[in-house]
Each structure stands twice: as C-alpha cells, then as structure tokens.
BALOBA-345351 format. One record per residue (C-alpha): residue in three letters; x, y, z; residue number from 1. Coordinates in nm, 3 decimals, decimal comma. Layout:
{site "ala"; {X; Y; Z}; NUM}
...
This chain:
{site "unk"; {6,619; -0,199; -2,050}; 1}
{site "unk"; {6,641; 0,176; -2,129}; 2}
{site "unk"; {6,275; 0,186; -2,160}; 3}
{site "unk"; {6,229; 0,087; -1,780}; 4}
{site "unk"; {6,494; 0,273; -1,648}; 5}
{site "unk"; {6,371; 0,591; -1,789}; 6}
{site "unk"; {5,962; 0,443; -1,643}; 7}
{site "unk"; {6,156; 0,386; -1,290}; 8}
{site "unk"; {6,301; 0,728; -1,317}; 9}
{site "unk"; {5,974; 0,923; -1,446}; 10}
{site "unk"; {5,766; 0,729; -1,134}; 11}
{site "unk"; {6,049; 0,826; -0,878}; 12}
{site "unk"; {6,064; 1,207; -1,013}; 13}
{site "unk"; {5,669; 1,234; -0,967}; 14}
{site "unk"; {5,693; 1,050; -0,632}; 15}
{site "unk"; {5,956; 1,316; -0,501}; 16}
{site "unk"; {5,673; 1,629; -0,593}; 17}
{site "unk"; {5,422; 1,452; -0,444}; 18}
{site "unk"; {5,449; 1,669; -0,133}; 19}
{site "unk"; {5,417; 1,959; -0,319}; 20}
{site "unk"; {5,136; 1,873; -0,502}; 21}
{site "unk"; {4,779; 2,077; -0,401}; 22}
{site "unk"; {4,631; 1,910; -0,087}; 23}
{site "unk"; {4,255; 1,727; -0,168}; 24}
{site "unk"; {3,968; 1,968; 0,048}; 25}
{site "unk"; {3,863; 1,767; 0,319}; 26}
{site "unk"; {3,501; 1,729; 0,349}; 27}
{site "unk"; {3,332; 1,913; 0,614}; 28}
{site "unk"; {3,126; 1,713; 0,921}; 29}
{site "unk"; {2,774; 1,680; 0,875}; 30}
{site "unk"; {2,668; 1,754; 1,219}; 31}
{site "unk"; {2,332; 1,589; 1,247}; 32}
{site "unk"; {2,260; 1,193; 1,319}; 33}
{site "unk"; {2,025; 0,984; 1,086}; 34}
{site "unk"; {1,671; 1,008; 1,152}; 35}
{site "unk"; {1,533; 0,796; 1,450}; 36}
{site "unk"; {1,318; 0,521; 1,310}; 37}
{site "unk"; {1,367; 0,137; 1,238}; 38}
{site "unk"; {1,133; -0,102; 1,100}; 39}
{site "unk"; {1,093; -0,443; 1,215}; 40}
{site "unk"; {0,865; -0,702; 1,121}; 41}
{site "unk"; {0,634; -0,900; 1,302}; 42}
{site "unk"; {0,445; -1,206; 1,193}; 43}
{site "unk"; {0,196; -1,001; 0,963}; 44}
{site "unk"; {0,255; -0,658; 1,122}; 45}
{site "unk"; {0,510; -0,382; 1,104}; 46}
{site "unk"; {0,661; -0,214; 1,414}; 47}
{site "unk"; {0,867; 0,107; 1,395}; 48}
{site "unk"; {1,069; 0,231; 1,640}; 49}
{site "unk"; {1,061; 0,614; 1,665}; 50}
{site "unk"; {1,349; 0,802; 1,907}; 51}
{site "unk"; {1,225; 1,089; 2,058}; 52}
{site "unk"; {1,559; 1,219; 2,186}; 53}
{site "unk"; {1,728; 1,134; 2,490}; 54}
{site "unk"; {1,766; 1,315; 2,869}; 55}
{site "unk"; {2,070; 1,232; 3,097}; 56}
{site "unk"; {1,934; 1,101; 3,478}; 57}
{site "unk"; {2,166; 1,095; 3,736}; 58}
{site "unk"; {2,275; 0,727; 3,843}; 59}
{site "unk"; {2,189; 0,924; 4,233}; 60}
{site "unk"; {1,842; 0,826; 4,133}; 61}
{site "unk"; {1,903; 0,449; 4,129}; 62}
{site "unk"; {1,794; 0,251; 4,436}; 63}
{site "unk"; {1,862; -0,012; 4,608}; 64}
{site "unk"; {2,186; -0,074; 4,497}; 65}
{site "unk"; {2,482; 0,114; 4,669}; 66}
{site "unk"; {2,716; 0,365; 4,484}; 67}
{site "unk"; {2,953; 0,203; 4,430}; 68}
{site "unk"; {2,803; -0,075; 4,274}; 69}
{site "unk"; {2,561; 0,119; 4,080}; 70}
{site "unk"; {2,906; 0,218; 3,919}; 71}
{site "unk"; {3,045; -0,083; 3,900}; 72}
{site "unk"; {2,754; -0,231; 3,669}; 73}
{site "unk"; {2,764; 0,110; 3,463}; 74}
{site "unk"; {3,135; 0,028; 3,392}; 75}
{site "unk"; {3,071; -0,306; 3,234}; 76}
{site "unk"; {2,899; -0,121; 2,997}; 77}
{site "unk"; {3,143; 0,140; 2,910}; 78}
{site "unk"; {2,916; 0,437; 3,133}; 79}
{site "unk"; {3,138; 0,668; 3,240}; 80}
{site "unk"; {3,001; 0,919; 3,555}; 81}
{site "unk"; {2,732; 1,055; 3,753}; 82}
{site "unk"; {2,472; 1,095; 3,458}; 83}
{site "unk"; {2,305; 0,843; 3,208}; 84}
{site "unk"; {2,212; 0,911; 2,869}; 85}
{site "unk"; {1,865; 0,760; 2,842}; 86}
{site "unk"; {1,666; 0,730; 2,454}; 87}
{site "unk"; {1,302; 0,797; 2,514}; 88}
{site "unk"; {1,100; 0,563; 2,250}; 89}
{site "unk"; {0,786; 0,488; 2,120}; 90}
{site "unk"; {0,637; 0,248; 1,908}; 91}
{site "unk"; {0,450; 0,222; 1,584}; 92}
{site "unk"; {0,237; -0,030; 1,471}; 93}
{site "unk"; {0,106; -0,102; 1,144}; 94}
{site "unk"; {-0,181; -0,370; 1,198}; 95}
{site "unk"; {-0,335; -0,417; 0,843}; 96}
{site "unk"; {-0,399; -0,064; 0,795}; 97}
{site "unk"; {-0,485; 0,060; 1,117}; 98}
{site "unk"; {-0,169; 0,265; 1,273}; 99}
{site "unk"; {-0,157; 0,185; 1,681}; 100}
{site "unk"; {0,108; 0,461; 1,844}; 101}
{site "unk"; {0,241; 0,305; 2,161}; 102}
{site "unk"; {0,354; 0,660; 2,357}; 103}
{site "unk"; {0,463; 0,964; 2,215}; 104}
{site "unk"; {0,746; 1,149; 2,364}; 105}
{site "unk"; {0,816; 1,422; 2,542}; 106}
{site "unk"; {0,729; 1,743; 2,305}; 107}
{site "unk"; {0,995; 2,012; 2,474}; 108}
{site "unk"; {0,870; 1,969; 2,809}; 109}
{site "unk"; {1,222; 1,875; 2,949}; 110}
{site "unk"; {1,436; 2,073; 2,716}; 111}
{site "unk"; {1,544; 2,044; 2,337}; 112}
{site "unk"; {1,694; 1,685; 2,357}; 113}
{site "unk"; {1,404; 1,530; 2,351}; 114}
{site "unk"; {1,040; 1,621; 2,154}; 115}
{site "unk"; {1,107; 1,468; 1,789}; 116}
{site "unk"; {0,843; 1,183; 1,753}; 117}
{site "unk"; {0,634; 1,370; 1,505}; 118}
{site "unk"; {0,973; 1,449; 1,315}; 119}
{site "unk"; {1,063; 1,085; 1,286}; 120}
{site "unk"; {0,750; 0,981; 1,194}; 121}
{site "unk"; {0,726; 1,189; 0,903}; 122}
{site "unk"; {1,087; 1,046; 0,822}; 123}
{site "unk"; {0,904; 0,701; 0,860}; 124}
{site "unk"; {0,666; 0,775; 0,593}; 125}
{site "unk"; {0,403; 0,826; 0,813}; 126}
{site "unk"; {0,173; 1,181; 0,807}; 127}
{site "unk"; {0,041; 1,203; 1,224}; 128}
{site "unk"; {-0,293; 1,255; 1,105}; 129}
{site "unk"; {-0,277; 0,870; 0,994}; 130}
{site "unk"; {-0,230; 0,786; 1,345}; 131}
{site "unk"; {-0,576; 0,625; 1,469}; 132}
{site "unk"; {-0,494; 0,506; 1,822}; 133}
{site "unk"; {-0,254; 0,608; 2,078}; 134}
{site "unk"; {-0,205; 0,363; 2,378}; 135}
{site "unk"; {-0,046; 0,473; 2,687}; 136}
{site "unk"; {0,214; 0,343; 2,950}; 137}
{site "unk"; {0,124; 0,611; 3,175}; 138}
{site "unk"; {0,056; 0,964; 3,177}; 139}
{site "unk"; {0,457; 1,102; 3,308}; 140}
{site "unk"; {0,543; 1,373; 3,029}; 141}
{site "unk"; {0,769; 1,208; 2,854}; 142}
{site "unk"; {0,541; 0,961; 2,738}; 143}
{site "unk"; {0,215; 1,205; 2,701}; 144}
{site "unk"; {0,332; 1,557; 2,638}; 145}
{site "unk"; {0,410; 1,459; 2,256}; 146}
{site "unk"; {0,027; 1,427; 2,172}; 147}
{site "unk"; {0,025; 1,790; 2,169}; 148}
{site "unk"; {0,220; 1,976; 1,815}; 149}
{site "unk"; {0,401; 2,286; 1,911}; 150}
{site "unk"; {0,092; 2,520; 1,921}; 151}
{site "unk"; {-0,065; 2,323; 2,187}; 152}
{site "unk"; {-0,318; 2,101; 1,956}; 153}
{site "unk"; {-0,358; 1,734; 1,898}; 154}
{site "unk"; {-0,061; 1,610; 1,704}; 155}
{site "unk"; {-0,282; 1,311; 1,626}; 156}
{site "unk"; {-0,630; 1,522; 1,512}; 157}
{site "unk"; {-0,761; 1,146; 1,426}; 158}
{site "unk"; {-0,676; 0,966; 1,724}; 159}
{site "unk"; {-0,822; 0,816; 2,018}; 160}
{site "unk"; {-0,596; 0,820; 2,328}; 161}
{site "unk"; {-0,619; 0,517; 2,558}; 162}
{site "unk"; {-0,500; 0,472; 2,915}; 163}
{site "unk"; {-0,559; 0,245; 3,227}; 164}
{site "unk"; {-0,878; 0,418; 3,423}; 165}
{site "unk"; {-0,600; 0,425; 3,720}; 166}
{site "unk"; {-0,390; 0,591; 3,604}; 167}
{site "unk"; {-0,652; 0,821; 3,475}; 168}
{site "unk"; {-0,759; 0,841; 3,799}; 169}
{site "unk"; {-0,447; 0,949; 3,972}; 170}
{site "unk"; {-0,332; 1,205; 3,755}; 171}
{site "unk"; {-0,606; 1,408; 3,633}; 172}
{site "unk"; {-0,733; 1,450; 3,988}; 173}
{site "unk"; {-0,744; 1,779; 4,150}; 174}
{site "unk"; {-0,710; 1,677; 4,501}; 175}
{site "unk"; {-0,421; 1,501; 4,404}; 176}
{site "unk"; {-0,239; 1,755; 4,247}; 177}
{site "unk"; {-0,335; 1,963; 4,553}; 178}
{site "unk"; {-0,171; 1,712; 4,768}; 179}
{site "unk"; {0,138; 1,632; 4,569}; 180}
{site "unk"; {0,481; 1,767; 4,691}; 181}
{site "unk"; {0,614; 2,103; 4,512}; 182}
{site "unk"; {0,826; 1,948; 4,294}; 183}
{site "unk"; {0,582; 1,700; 4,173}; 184}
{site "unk"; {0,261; 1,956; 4,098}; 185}
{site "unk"; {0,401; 2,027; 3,708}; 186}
{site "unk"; {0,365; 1,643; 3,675}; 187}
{site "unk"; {-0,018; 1,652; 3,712}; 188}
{site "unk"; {-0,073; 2,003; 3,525}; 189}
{site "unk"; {0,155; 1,836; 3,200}; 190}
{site "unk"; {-0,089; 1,540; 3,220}; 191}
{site "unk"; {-0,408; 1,694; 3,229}; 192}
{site "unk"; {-0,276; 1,958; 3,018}; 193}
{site "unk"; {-0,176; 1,691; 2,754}; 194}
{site "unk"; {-0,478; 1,522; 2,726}; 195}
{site "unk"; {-0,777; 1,813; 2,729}; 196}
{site "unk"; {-0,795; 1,876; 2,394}; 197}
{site "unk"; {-0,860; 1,510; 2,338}; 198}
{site "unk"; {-1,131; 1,510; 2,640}; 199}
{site "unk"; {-1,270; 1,805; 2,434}; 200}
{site "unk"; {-1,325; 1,623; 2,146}; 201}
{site "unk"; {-1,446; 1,335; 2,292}; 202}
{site "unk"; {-1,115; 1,116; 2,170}; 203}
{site "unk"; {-0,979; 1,053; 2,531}; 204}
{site "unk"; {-1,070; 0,662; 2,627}; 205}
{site "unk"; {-0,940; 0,487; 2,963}; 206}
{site "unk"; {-0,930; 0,107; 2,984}; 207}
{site "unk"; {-0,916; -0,150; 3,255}; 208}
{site "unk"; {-0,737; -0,496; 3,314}; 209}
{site "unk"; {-0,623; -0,619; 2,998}; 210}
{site "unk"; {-0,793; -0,459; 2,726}; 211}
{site "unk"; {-0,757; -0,627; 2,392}; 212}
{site "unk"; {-0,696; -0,343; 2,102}; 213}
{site "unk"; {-0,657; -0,598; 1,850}; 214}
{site "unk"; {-0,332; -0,727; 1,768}; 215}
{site "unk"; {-0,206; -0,511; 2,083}; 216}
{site "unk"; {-0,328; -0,629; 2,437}; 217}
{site "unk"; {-0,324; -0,447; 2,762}; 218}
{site "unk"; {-0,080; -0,583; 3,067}; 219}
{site "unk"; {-0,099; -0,412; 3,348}; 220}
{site "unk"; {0,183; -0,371; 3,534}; 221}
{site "unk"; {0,159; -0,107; 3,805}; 222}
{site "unk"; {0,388; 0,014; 4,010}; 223}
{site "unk"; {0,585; 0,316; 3,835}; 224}
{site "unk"; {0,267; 0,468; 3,832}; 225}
{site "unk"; {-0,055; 0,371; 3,963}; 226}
{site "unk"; {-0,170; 0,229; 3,637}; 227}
{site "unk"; {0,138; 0,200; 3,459}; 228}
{site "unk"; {0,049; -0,098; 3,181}; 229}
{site "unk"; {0,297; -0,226; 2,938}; 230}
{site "unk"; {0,143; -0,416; 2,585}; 231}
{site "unk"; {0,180; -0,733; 2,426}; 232}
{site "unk"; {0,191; -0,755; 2,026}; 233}
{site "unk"; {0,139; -1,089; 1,867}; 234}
{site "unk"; {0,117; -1,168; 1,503}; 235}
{site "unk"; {0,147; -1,495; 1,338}; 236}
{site "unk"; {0,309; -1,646; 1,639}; 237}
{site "unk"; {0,557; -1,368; 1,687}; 238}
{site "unk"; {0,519; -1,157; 2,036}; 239}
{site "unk"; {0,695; -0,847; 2,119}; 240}
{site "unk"; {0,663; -0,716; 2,497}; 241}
{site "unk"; {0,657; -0,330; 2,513}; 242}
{site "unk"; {0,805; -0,302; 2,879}; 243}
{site "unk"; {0,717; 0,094; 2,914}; 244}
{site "unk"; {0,897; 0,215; 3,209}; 245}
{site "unk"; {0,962; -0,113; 3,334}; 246}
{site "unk"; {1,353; -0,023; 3,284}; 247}
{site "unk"; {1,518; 0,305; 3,296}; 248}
{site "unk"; {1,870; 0,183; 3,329}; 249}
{site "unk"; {1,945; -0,158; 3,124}; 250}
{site "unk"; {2,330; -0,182; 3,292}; 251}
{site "unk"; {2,206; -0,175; 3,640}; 252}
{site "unk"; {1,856; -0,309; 3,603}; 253}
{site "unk"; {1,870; -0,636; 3,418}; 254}
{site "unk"; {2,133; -0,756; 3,639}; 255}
{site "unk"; {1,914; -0,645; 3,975}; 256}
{site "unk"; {1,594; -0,593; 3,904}; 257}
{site "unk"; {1,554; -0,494; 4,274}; 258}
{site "unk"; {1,683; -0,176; 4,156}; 259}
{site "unk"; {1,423; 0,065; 4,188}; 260}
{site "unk"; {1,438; 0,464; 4,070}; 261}
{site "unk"; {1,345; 0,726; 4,228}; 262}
{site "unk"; {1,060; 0,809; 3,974}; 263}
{site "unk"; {0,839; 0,471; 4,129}; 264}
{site "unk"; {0,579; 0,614; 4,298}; 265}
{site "unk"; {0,531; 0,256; 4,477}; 266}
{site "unk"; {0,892; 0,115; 4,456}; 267}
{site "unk"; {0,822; -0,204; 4,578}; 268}
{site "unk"; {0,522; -0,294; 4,337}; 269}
{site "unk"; {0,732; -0,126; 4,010}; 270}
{site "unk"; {1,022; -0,378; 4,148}; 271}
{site "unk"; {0,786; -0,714; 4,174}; 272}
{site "unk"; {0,641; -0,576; 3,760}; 273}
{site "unk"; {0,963; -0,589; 3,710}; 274}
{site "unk"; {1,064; -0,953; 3,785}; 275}
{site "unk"; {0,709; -1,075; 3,653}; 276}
{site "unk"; {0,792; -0,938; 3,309}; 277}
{site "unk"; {1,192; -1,054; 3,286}; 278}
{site "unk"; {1,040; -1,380; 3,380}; 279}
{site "unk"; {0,813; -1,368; 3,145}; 280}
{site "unk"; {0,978; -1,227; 2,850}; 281}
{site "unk"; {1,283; -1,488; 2,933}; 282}
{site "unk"; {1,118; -1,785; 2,962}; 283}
{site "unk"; {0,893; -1,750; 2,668}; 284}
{site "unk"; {1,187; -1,587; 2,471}; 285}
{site "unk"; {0,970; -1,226; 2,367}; 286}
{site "unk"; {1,108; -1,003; 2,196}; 287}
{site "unk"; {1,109; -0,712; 2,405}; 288}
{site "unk"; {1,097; -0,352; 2,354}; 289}
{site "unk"; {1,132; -0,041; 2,629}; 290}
{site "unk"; {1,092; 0,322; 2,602}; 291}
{site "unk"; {1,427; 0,400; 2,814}; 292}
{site "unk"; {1,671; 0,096; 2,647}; 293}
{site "unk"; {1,934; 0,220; 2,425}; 294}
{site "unk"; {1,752; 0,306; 2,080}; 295}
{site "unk"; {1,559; 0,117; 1,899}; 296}
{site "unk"; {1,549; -0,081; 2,217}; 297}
{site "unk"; {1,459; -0,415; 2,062}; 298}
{site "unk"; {1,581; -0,746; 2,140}; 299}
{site "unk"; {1,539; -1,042; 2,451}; 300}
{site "unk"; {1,588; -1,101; 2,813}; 301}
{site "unk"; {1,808; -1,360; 2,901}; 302}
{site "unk"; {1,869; -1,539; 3,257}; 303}
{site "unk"; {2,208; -1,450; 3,376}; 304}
{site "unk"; {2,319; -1,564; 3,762}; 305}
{site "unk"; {2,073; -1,362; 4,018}; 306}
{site "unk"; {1,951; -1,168; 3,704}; 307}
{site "unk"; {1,943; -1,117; 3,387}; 308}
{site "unk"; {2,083; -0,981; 3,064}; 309}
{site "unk"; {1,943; -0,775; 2,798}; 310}
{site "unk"; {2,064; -0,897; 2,452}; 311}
{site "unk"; {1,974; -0,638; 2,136}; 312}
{site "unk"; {1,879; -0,707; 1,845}; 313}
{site "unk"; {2,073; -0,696; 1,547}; 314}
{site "unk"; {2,019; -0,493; 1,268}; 315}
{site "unk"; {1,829; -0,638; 0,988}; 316}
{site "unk"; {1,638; -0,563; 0,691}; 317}
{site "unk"; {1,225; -0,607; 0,636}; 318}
{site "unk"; {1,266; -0,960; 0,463}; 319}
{site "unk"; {0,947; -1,015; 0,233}; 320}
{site "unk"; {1,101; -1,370; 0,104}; 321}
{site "unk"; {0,923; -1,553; 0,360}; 322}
C-alpha cells in the first residue's frame, strides 16, 4: 500500500515539472516537393509520368462557357479565383528496351515553374541520352522547348524527333510567322528554334495519318493546332490514350467539352477532337493520360449527364506477381 502511494506520488511530482522540462527542437520544413515521376505498368510496357512544373492560366481564357459558370464548375473542385494551376506532363515509355518520350516540357521558356523534365528523368533512373524517340503533340513551347538542355543543345543527343507533317508545316513556315499577330510571332521562333539542331543532324522526322511507332500509334486529332495528334499505347490488351492538349482545364472541360480555350487555333475542330476522344476513351474504358490534368494525370473518362467525368487513378505500386 505504501509502495504505491509513494509510485502515485513520484509520477504526480514528475508530472507537475513537466512544464519546465527543456522543450524537444522542432524539425525544420523541408521546402522542396518529391520528385515528379510515377511508374505505371502496362501490359508488357512501363510508362512514367514526368511533371515538368506547372503555369497558372487565367479561367478568362475559357470559352464558351459564361463566367459565372466557368466558376461555378471550378468550385466543385475546390478552385478558388481567376487563375488555374495547370501540371505540364510528359510521358515515358519503356517498350522492351527502346525508350519512346511522349513531349518534353517547357525548358524556362515561360518562367522557372516549369522546365524540369530532364531533372525528373534523371530521378526516374533514366540518363536523356537513353532517350531514342521523341513523339510530339504539337510544336507550342511547352511541349517542344524541353528538347533543348540549358545551353541550347539537344537534351536527347540520341533521339529522333517526330511530328505530324502539318503541324510541321504550320509552324516552321516563314510566311507564317510573317503573318501571325504580334503576340503570337515568339510561338513560331520557339518552334523552329527548338527543333534546328535536330534538323541539323538529320534527327528531325514528320509523320502523317496514323503512324505506327511500335507499341505507340499516331491519332490525329487536330484542332489545337493544325496537326495536333494525341497517341495510343497498347500492350498485352492494355491501352492508354495520351490526350495531349485535348484538355487544359479537367473541372470545366470534362463536364462541357464545348469548352474551348483561347489557345485553339481552330476552336471548333479542337472542340469536335475533343468529344471524339471522351467518346472514345469512355466507351472503350482507356486509360487516359493528358499533359495539362492534375499530375500524373492518369486515370478514365466516365459519362456523366451532358458530359463527362474524369476519374484518377489511384496510386499503386509496379506489381510483378502477375
């Protein structure tokens, strides 16, 4: 009886200096995000996701949709105000050996959010120099300017760059450029400027219809651009629909696809792609990826009303038990 009294007494005495006693240090914040790749497997292949940063566009550029309910669908999804954060992707994909690079960023050519796909694919265990093919959406700078390293050279020294032969076309012609409004000319001088050092060496390829690279195949799907093409990837049964630009904003777009942004250069064709390819990818249940969808940007259309819905993917690990 003594023995606990004096154990109650010795735990309430410690108790009472416990304010007193030194304070643990708190550890500091890290300050920096993990880096942007995920693995995923399909069929026999393996497809990494690489984030190249982000840029905010202003929900102004959205149309065909009035402001208020551009707002209203940006809600729903927890988007607060008059500017979007939007992930710019790309896709690798290991086919038996052979490394296919679907886009590549931005390099710094809109400012030092975005310009880290060579970064994360060193952090994905991949050296660029592995890279043997690099298939293009289209030639916008966000999706070509990252072929180029810092001091202006091929990022990919043993790559071929691909592209639809329109949208060649369009962009690396001069009377184009000379045509194009003000604020469009840097467009065309970033594209040809991207892709000259791969002309040079003879590593610059354009493509029509849809062009089979293997276990990646060419669908066109104009509209954004003149010869903006999205890819299919199928292994062992398993398809996954790289949308490109199809999408820039997944809370507004899914639900109306009628949506178009200011960015289509032929609004009305980008808006029938569109619908083609959420048909598509919802009736034959794809998996779907997209260079502007919330990072890693994997996962399925669904039907939904007028619309549709875009569902992610969960998280999962590489299983090799199948």
């Amino acid at each position: 009886m003594i023995r606990r009294s004096l154990t109650a007494l010795a735990f309430a005495v410690g108790a009472s200096f416990l304010p007193f006693a030194p304070a643990q240090a708190e550890a500091p914040a890290i300050g920096t995000q993990v880096p942007g790749y995920y693995r995923m497997a399909l069929g026999t292949l393996e497809v990494t996701a690489l984030y190249d940063g982000y840029v905010d566009l202003g929900a102004n550029l959205l149309l065909g949709a009035s402001k208020a309910e551009v707002q209203k669908l940006l809600a729903r999804q927890f988007i607060a105000g008059e500017k979007v954060q939007t992930a710019v992707n790309a896709y690798l994909i290991n086919a038996g050996g052979k490394l296919i690079l679907v886009d590549a960023g931005a390099a710094k050519a809109f400012g030092p959010t975005l310009g880290f796909i060579g970064e994360q694919l060193r952090a994905a265990g991949y050296s660029p120099d592995k890279v043997d093919v690099v298939l293009l959406t289209h030639l916008h700078a966000d999706h070509v300017a990252g072929v180029l390293d810092a001091d202006g050279k091929p990022l990919f020294p043993n790559a071929e760059i691909h592209v639809a032969k329109s949208e060649s076309d369009f962009w690396l012609s001069e009377a184009n450029a000379a045509a194009a409004p003000k604020d469009f000319k840097p467009f065309f001088e970033l594209a040809r400027k991207s892709v000259a050092p791969y002309q040079a060496l003879g590593k610059y390829k354009t493509f029509t219809g849809e062009a089979d690279f293997g276990s990646v195949k060419a669908v066109p799907s104009n509209g954004h651009t003149p010869g903006h093409t999205s890819y299919i990837v199928e292994s062992g049964g398993q398809r996954l629909l790289i949308l490109g630009d199809a999408v820039h904003a997944h809370a507004v777009q899914f639900a109306h696809p009628e949506v178009a942004i200011e960015f289509d250069s032929d609004k009305k064709a980008a808006v029938a792609a569109r619908k083609k390819l959420f048909a598509w990818a919802a009736k034959e249940k794809l998996l779907v990826s997209g260079m502007h969808l919330p990072f890693p940007g994997i996962g399925h259309v669904r039907s939904e009303g007028k619309g549709y819905a875009w569902v992610p993917a969960e998280y999962s690990p590489i299983r090799t038990d199948k």
